[in-house]
C-alpha positions in Angstrom: 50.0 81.1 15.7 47.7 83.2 17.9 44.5 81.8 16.4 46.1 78.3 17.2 46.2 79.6 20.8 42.8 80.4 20.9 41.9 77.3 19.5 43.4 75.6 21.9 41.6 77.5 24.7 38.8 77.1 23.3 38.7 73.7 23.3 40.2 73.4 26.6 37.5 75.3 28.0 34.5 73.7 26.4 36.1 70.4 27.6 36.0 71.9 31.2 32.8 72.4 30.6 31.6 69.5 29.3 33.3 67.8 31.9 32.1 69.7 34.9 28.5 70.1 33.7 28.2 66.0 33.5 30.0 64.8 36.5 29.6 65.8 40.2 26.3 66.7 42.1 24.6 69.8 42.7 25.7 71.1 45.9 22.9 73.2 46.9 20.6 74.1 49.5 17.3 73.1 47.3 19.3 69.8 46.0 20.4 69.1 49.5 16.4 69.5 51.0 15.5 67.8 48.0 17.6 64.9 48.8 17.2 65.1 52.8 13.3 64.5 51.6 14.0 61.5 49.7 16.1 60.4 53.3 13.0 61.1 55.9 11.4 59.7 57.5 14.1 57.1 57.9 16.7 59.5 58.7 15.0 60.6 62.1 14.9 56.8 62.6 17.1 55.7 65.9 19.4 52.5 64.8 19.2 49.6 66.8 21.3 46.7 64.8 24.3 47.1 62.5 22.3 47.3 59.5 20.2 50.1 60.7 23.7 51.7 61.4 24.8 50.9 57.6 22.1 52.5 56.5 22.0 55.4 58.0 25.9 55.7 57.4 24.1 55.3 53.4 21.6 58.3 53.9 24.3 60.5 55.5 26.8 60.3 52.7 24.2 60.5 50.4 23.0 64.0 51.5 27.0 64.6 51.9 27.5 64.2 47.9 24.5 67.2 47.7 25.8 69.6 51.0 26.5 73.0 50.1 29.7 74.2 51.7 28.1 75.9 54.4 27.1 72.5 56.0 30.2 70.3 54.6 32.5 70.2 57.5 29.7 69.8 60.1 28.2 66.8 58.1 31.3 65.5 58.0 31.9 65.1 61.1 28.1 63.6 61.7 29.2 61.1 58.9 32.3 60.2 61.0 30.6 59.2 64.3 27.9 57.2 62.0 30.8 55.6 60.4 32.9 54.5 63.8 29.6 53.6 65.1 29.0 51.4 62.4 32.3 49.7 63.0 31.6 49.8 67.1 33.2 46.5 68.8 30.5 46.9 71.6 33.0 44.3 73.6 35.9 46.7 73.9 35.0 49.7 76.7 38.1 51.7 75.0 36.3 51.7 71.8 32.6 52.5 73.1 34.5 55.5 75.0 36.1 56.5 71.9 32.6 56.4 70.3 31.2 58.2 72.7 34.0 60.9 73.0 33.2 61.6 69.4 30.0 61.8 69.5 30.2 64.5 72.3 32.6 66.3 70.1 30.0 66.1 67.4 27.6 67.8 69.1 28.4 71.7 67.8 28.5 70.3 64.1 24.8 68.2 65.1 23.4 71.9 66.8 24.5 73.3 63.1 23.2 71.5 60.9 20.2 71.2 62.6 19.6 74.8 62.6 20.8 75.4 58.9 18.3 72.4 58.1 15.5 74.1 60.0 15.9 77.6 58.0 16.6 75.8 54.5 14.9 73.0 54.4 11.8 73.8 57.4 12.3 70.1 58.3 13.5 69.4 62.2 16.5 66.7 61.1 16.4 64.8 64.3 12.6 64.2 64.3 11.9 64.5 60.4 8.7 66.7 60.9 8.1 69.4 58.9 8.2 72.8 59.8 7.0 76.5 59.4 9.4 78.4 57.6 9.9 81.5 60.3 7.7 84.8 59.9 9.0 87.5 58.3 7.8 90.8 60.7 5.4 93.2 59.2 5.6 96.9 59.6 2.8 98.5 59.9 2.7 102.3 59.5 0.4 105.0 61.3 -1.0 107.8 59.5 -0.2 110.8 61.3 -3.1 112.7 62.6 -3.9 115.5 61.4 -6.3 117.1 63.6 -4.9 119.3 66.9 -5.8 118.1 70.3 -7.8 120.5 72.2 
């Protein structure tokens, strides 16, 4: 009875596995650079018709299936304001307002992922350059002297 038990969990478990190992995306920073480097330089791109619109809706959700958790919400939330701007009736002010409303409360999510994207990936999202990855300081040490002063 107990080795049918373990049986069991064994094969439950490599089934997990199995099943976990062939679906879903890496969610990591490298995947998620990786992918944002596919995206550029289209993503830094400002979009003028509804297609441009679609496809940047397109770029966003595809870095969203590789965003670590760290960045998840806040991408999000850029996805969202892509997404009702992609459905924007430009004819009705309440729904213009209501884009832009969002898109002010958007801006903390923009200011994090652009700073998370800067230290990860060393690419400035909103203008798809690269950049330097920040210096890390140097210490220097003095040997102490070892004569006396007169």
């Amino acid at each position: 009875m107990c080795t049918k038990r373990i049986s069991l969990m064994a094969s439950v478990l490599s089934i997990t596995f199995v099943l976990t190992s062939c679906g879903g995306s890496e969610r990591t920073g490298s995947a998620f650079c990786a992918q944002l480097g596919k995206e550029i330089p289209a993503i830094a791109q400002q979009p003028v018709t509804t297609d441009d619109v679609r496809a940047m809706v397109d770029r966003y959700e595809r870095l969203l299936e590789k965003a670590p958790l760290s960045i998840e919400k806040d991408l999000v939330v850029l996805t969202d304001v892509l997404r009702l701007a992609e459905k924007l009736d430009a004819s009705k002010p309440e729904k213009v307002q209501e884009l832009a409303n969002a898109t002010y409360a958007a801006n903390q999510s923009a200011l994090s992922v652009r700073d998370w994207v800067k230290s990860t990936c060393a690419v400035d999202i909103s203008t798809g350059l690269n950049i330097e990855l920040p210096r890390q300081p140097t210490t220097t040490t003095v040997a102490p002297s070892t004569t006396a002063v007169p």
